[in-house]
Every structure is written in structure tokens, then in C-alpha cells.
N, C-alpha and C positions, 0 to 999 in steps of 0.2 A: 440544521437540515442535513440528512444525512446521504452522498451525493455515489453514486456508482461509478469503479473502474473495474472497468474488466480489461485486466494485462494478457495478451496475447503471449506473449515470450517472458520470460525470468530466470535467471540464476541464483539459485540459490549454495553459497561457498559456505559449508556448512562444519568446523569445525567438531558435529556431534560424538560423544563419546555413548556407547553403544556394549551391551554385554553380551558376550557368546552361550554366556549359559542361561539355566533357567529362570534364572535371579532377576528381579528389575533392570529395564532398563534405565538410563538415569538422558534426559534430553537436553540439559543446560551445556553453556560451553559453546555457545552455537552463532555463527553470525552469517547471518541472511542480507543477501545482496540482492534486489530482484530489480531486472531492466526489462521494462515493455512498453508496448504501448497501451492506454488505458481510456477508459471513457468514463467518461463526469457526466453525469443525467442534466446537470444546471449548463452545459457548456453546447452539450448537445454534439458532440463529434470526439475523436480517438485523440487522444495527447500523448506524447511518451512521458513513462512515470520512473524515477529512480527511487528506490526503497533498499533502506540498511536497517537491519537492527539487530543486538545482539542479546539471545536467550542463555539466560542460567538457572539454575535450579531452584525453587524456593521448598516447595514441599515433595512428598510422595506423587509423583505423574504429576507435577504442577512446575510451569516456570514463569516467569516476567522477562520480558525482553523491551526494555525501553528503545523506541525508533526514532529515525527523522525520514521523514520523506518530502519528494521536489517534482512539482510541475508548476507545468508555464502554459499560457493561451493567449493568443493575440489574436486580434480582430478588426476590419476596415469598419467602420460608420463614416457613410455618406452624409455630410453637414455641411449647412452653410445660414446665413442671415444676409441681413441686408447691407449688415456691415462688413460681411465676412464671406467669399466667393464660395459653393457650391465646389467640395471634393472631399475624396475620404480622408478619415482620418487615422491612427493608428492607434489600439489601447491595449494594450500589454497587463496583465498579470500573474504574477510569482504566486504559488500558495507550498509553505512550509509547514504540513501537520508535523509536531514533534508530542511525542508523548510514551504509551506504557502498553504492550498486551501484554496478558496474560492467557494463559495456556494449558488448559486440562487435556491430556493422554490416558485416554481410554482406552490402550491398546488391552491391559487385563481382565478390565470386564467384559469385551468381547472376544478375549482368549485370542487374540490376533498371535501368528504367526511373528518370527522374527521380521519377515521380510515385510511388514506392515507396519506403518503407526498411525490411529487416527485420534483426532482432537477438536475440540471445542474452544473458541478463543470470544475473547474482547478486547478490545481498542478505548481507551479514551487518551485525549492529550486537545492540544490547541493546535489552532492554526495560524500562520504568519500568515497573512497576506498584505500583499506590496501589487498598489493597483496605479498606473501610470497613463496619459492619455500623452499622444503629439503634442508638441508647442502647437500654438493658436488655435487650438479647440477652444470654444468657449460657449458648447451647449451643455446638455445634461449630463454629467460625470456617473451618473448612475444607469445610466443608459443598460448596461449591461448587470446582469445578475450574478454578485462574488460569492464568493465559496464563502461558509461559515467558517466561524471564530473555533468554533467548538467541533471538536473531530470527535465522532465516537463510531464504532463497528463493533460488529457481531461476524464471529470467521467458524467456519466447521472446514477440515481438512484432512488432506491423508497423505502419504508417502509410501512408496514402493520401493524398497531396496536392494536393486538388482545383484549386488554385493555390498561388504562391509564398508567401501568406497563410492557407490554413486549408485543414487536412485533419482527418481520421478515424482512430482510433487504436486498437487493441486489444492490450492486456497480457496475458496470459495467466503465472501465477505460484503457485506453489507456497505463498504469503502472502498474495495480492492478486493478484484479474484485474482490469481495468479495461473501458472503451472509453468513447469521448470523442470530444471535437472537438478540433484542435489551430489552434494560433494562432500563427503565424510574424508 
């Protein structure tokens, strides 16, 4: 199941190497940091999300950036039985998608300016998750709906380069939207 975050805030520290002339630009070399806070459609509210990952080049306007990314949700469920008194309980879970996008830069076919790059991505990789209830819970551990095993997104994106050192950034993704600063 493929779950929505929409990041509010991000950094992106973007080591990108970039040509002044009319030549390709080349986009690999690049590690993305993005902190926000984000929203899971399965979770139903805003969690803060950490995202790293670092892009290098593989072909012509194409790169691979293998990630890891971290969020956490916690939640009270009111429970009790006959043997067990009536009061909330705590359930915590960790989800670690670790895996791959990759990254088509269209900035030539659309004849973009320097000061633009836009691109088309996907995501696949896995997910860790680590799901935890209070001691003495002892009703339904599935009570709550986890994130999937299987991570996959669809990202369309652009960047704006106010100079050769820092621009303006929006993800937009099927897992994770972003927008950010970016830092060359």
C-alpha cells in the first residue's frame, strides 16, 4: 500500500556539481537531507519525517540515489477485560523504508534555463518496521493499521537556482512531497 507524506519543511545539502556552460549538466554527487514534518494517509495525522540519500550519476540526465528514511507514531488505545482494568495503553511504531530512486532530468527537453532542473523519479526499496505495544496490553496487537513492507513512489520535481549555491526545491511523490532549500 502506497501511504502519503506531505513534508512541510526540508533541507536539502546538496553537494550538486552543475556546468556554467552550455554543455550538460551532470546531477550525481548529491546528498539530500530533508527534515519535516509529513503525513501517512494509514496514520491519519502529520509525523515528522528524516530523509537522506545520496544521488550519482548513472546515465545521460539519469541518476540512482539509494535512501534511508525514519518515522515514528505512537498512539493511546483505551483497553481493558475482565481480567485487566480499563485504561490506555501505548503502541509505538518505527517505519525504516530503505532502498533506491532513481531520477530522470528533463531539464533538455524542455530547454530549461540554467536556473531550473526538472525530473521525474521512482522509489522502490523495503520497509523496516518495529511495532511495540505497553507491557500488559493483552487485547488485539493489530488494532492499529502498519505501514507496508514494500515502499514504492512515483516523484515529479523541480529546483530553482537562485545562484550556483542555493536554490528552492519541490518533490511532489506518491510517498513523500517535500520543498526545501537546496545547497550546492
Amino acid at each position: 500500500m502506497l501511504t502519503l507524506i506531505f513534508s512541510i519543511t526540508a533541507i536539502n545539502v546538496n553537494a550538486q556539481k552543475r556546468s556554467n556552460s552550455s554543455s550538460p549538466s551532470t546531477y550525481g554527487s548529491t546528498l539530500n537531507l530533508g527534515l519535516g514534518i509529513g503525513y501517512y494517509g494509514y496514520v491519519g495525522r502529520s509525523l515528522p519525517v528524516l530523509h537522506l540519500n545520496y544521488e550519482f550519476d548513472v546515465a545521460k540526465n539519469f541518476t540512482l540515489a539509494p535512501f534511508i528514511s525514519l518515522y515514528s507514531v505512537s498512539n493511546g488505545y483505551y483497553w481493558g477485560n475482565n481480567n485487566t482494568p480499563y485504561r490506555y495503553y501505548t503502541y509505538r511504531e518505527t517505519v525504516i523504508p530503505i532502498g533506491v530512486k532513481g531520477t530522470y532530468y528533463f531539464d533538455q527537453l524542455v530547454n530549461a534555463s540554467s536556473k531550473w532542473d526538472f525530473y521525474v523519479a521512482g522509489s522502490l526499496g523495503l520497509a523496516i518496521v518495529s511495532r511495540n505495544w505497553e507491557s500488559g496490553y493483552d487485547g488485539d496487537r493489530n488494532y492499529y493499521k502498519s505501514a507496508s513492507p514494500l515502499y514504492l513512489g512515483f516523484h515529479v520535481g523541480t529546483e530553482y537556482h537562485f545562484n550556483n549555491r542555493i536554490g528552492a526545491f519541490l518533490d511532489l511523490s506518491s510517498n513523500g512531497s517535500s520543498i526545501g532549500i537546496a545547497i550546492h
